[in-house]
MIKOL-384180 format. One line per field, with one value per atom (N, C-alpha, C, CB): atom name; residue in one letter; x, y, z; residue number from 0. Coordinates in steps of 0.02 Angstrom, whole numbers, plus 50000, padded with zeros to 5 digits. Each point is the difference from the previous one (the first is absolute). Glycine has a CB too. Example, Ala and Ser with C-alpha at 12.3 -4.5 7.8 and 13.67 -1.06 7.14 Angstrom:
2
atome = (N_CA_C_CB_N_CA_C_CB) $
residu = (A_A_A_A_S_S_S_S) $
c1 = (50660_49955_50045_49905_50077_50042_49961_50059) $
c2 = (49716_50059_50060_49941_50112_50059_50055_49968) $
c3 = (50390_50000_50000_50062_49902_50003_50037_49892) $
num = (0_0_0_0_1_1_1_1) $
! end
This chain:
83
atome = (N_CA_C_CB_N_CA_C_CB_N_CA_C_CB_N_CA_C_CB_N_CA_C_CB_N_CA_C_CB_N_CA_C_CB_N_CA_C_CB_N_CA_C_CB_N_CA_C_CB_N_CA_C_CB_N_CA_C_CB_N_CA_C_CB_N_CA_C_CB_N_CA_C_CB_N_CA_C_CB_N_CA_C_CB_N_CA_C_CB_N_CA_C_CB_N_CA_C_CB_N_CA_C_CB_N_CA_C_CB_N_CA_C_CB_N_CA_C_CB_N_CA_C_CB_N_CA_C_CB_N_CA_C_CB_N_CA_C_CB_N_CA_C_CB_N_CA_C_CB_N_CA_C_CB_N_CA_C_CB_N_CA_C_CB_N_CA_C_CB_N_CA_C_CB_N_CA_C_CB_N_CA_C_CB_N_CA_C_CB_N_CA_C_CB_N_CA_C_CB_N_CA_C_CB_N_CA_C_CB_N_CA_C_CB_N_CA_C_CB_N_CA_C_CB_N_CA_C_CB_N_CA_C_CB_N_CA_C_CB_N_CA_C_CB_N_CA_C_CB_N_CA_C_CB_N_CA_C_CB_N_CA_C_CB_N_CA_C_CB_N_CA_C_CB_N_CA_C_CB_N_CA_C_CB_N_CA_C_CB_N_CA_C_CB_N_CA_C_CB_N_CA_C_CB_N_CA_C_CB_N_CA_C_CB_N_CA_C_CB_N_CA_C_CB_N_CA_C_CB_N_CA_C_CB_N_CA_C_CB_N_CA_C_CB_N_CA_C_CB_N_CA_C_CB_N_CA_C_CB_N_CA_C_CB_N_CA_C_CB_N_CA_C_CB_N_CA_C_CB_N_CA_C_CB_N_CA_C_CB_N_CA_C_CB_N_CA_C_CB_N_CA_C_CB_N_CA_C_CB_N_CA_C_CB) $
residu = (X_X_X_X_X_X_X_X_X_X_X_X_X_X_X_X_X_X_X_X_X_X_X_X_X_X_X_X_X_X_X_X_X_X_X_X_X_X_X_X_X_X_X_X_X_X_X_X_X_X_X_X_X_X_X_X_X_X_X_X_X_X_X_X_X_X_X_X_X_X_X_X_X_X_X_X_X_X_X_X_X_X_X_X_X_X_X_X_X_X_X_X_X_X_X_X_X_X_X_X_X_X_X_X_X_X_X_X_X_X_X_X_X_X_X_X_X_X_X_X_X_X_X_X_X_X_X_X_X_X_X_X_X_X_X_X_X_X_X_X_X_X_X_X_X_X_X_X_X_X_X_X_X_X_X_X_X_X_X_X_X_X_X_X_X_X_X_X_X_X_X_X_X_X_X_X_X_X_X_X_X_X_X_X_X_X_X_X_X_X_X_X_X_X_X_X_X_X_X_X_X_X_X_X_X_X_X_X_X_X_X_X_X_X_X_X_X_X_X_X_X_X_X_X_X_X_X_X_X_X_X_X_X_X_X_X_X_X_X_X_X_X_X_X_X_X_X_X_X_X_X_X_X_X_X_X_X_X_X_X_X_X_X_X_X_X_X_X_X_X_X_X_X_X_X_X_X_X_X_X_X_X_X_X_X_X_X_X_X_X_X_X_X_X_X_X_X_X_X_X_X_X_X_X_X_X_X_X_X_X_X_X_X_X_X_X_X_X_X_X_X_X_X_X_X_X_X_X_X_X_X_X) $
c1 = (48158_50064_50056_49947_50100_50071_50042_49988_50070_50059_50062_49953_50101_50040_50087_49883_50160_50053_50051_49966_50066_50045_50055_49932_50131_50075_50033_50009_50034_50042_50063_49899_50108_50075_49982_50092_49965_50014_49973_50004_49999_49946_49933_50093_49895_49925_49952_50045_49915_49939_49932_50039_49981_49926_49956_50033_49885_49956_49964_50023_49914_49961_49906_50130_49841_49950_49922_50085_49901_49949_49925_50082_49877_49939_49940_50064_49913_49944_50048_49848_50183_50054_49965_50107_49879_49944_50063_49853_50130_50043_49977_50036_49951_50007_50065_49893_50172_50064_50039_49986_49993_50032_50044_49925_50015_50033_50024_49962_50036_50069_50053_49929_50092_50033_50050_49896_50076_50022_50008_49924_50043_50029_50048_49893_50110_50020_50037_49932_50086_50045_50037_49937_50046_50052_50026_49935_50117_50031_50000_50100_49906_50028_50043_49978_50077_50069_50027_49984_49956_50012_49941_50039_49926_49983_50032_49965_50098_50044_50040_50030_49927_50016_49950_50035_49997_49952_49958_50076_49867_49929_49990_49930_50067_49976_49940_50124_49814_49946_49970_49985_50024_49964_49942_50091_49845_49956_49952_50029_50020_49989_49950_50115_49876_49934_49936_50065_49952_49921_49949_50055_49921_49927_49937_50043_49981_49968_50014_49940_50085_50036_49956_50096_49854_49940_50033_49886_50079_50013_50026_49921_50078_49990_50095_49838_50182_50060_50049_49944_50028_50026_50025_49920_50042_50019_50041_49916_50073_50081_50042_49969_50046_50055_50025_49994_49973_50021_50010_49952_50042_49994_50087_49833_50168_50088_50033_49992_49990_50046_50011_49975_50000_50000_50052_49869_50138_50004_50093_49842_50161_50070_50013_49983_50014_50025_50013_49939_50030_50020_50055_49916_50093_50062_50049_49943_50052_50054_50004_50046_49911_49986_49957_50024_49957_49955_49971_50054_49888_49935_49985_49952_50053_50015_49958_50115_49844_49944_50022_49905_50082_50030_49933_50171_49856_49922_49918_50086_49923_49940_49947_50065_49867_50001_49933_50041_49955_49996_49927_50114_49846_49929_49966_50031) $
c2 = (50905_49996_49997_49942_50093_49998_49959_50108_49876_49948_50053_49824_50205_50030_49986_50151_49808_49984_50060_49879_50140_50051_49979_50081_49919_49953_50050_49923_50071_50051_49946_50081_49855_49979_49970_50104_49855_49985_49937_50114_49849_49963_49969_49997_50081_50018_49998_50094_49886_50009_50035_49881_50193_50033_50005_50029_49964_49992_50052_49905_50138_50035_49990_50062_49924_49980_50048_49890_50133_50065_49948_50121_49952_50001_49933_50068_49899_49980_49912_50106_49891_49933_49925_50087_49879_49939_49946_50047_49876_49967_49981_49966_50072_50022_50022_50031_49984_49997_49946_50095_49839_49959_49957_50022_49964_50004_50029_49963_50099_50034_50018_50060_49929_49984_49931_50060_49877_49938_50002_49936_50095_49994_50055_49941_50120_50054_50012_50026_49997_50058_49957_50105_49824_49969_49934_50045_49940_49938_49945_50076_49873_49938_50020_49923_50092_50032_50039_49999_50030_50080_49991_50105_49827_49974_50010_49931_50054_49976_50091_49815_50233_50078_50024_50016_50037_50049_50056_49978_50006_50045_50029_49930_50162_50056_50023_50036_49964_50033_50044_49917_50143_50068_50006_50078_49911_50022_50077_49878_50170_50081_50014_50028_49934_50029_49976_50022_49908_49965_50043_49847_50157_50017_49965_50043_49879_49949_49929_50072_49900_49928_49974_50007_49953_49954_49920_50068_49899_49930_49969_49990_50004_49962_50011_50017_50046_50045_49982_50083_49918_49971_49935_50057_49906_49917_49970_50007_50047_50015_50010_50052_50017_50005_49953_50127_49840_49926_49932_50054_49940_49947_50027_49970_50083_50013_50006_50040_49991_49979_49947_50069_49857_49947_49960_50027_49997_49974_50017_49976_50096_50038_49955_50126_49870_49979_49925_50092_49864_49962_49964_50037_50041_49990_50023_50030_49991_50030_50090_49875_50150_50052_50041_49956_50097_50041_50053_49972_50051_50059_50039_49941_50118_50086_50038_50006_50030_50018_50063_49907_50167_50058_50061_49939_50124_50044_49967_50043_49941_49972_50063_49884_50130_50069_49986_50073_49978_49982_50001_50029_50005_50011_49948_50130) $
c3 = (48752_50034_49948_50098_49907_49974_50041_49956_49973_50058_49967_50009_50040_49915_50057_49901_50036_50023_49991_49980_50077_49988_50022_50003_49931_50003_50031_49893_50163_50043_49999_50091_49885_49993_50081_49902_50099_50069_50029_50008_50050_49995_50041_49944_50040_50037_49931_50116_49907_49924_50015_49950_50022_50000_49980_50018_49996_49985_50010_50006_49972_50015_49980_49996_50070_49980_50013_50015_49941_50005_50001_49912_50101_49990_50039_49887_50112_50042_49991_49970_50089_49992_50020_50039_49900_50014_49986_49950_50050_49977_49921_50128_49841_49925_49966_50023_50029_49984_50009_50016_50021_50001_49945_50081_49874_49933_49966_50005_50007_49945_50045_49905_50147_50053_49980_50079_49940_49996_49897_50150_49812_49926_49968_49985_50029_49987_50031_49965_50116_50023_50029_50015_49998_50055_49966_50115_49860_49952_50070_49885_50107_50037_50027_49941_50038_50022_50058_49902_50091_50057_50056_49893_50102_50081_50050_49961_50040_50063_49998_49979_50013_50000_50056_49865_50162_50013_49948_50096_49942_49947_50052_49907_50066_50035_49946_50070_49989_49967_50037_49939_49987_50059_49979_50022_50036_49981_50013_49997_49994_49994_49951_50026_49906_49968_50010_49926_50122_49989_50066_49951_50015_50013_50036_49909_50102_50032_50010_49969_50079_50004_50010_50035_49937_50042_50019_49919_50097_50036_49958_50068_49851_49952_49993_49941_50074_49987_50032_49982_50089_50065_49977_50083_49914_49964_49955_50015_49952_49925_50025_49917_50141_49990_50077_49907_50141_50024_49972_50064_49874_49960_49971_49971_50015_49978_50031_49938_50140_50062_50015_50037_49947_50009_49924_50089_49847_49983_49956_50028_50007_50029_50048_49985_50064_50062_49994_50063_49904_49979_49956_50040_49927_49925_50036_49880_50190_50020_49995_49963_50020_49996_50054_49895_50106_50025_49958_50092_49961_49984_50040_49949_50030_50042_49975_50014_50037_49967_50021_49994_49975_50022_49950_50023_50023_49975_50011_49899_50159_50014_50018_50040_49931_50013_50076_49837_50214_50050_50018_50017_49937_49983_49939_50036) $
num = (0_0_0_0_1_1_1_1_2_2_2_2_3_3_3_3_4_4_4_4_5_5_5_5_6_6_6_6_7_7_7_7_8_8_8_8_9_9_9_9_10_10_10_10_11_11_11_11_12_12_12_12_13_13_13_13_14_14_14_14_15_15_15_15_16_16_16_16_17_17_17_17_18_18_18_18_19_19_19_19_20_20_20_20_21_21_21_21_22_22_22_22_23_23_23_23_24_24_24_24_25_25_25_25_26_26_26_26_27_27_27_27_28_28_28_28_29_29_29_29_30_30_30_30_31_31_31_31_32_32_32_32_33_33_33_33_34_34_34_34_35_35_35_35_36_36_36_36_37_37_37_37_38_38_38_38_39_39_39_39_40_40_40_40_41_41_41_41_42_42_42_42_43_43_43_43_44_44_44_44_45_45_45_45_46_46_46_46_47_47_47_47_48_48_48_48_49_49_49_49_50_50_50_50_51_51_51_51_52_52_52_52_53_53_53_53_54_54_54_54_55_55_55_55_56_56_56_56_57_57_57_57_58_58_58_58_59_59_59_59_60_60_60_60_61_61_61_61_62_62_62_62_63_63_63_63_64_64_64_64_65_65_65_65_66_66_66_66_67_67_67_67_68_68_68_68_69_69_69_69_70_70_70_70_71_71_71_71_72_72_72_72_73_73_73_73_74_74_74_74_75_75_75_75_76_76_76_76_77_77_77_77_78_78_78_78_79_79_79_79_80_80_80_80_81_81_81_81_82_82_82_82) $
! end
């Protein structure tokens, strides 16, 4: 799985998360792409390249909906692919 941050300015924060999506990104998620700071932001994540969301994935990315929503923020999930 890939995590890859793409800066578009503004204050939406894009994320792109490829390939077989486990919660093996959580940590470079919570250490890497997302500061303390930009909790209380909206996070848009497209997941157009992944290739497989399993349960483990599911859980990650409810564990950051939970922990956005808390900072005052939110989580938008977009390119969901339908197969």
């Amino acid at each position: 799985m890939h995590v890859e941050r793409i800066d578009r300015g503004g204050d939406v924060i894009y994320l792109r998360l490829g390939g077989v999506v486990t919660d093996e990104a959580e940590a470079e998620l919570d250490s890497n792409l997302l500061s303390d700071d930009e909790l209380g932001r909206a996070v848009l994540i497209s997941l157009r390249d992944a290739i497989l969301l399993n349960s483990s994935g599911i859980g990650m990315l409810l564990r950051l909906h939970r922990t956005l929503r808390e900072n005052g923020g939110k989580l938008v999930l977009a390119d969901i692919p339908l197969s």
